[in-house]
N, C-alpha and C positions, 0 to 999 in steps of 0.2 A: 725899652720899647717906646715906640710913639705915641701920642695921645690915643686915649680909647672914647670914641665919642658914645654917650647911652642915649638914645632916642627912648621918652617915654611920653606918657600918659598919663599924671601923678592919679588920677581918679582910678585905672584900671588897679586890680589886685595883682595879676601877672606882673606889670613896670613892679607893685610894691614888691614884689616878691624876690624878681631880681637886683633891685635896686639893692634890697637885704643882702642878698646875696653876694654881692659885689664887695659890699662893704665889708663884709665879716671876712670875707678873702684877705681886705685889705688893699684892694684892688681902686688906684686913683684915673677917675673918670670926670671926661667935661658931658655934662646932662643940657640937655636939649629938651623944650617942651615940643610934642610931635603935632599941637596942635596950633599953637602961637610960633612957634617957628617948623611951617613945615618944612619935609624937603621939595628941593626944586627937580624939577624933569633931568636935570641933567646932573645932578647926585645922585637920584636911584637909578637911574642908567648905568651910572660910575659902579653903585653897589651891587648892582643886578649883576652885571658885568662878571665883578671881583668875585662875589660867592658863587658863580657856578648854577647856581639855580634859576630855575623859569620864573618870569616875571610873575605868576600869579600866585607863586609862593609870598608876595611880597604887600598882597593885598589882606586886609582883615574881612574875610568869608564869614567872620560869623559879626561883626559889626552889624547894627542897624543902618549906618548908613548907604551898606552895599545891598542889603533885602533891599532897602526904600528905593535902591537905585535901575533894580531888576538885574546886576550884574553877574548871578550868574548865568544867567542865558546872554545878554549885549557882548561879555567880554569874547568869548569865541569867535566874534564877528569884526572886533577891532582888532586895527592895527598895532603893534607895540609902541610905535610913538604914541597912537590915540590913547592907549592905556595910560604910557608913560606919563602924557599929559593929564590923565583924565583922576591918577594918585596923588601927581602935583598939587592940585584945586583943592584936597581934605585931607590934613591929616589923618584924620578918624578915618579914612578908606586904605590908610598904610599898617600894615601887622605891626602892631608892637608887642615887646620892646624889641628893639633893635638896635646890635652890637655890633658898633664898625670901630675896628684896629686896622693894622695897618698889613696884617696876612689873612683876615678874616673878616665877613660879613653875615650876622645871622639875624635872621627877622624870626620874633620869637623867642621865649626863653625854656630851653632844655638844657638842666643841669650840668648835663654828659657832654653836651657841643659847645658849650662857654666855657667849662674845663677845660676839655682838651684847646681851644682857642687859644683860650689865655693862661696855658704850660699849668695849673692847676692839678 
């Protein structure tokens, strides 16, 4: 298999949890910090893309950066680039963690969808 990128948060408990997780698999991963390196517009395009799922699955809803931002009322009104864009600008406005291989994109960690991902 090809590299498994972990997008985290080291502060969030969820990143620790799966982070745990990964490892006790034995599952070798390149870690990404989601706030010093966020992603750019046109990787979660890419990942939005690959997973199958709506872009707003890809935002953290329950961050404080997204209350402070009033987004869940603004986002219905943007366009998906302007979202795309507007994920780009904070990490802390992207869900973490997030699990990109190379047949799977998951923003979030559930045990049951990282399994079956990654043949577990």
């Amino acid at each position: 298999m090809s590299e498994i990128l972990f997008l985290e948060y080291p502060k969030c408990s969820t990143c620790r949890k799966a982070r745990t997780w990964l490892e006790q698999q034995g599952i070798a991963f390149a870690d990404r910090h989601i706030v010093e390196q966020q992603p750019s517009a046109a990787e979660l395009r890419d990942w939005q893309q690959r997973s199958g799922l709506p872009l707003r699955r890809f935002f953290n809803t329950s961050g404080m950066k997204y209350r402070e931002l009033g987004l869940a009322a603004k986002l219905p009104g943007m366009s998906e680039e302007e979202q795309l864009a507007l994920l780009a600008t904070d990490g802390m406005l992207v869900k973490r963690p997030l699990l990109v291989t190379e047949s799977a994109v998951i923003p979030g960690f559930r045990e049951e969808s990282w399994r079956a991902a990654l043949g577990r």
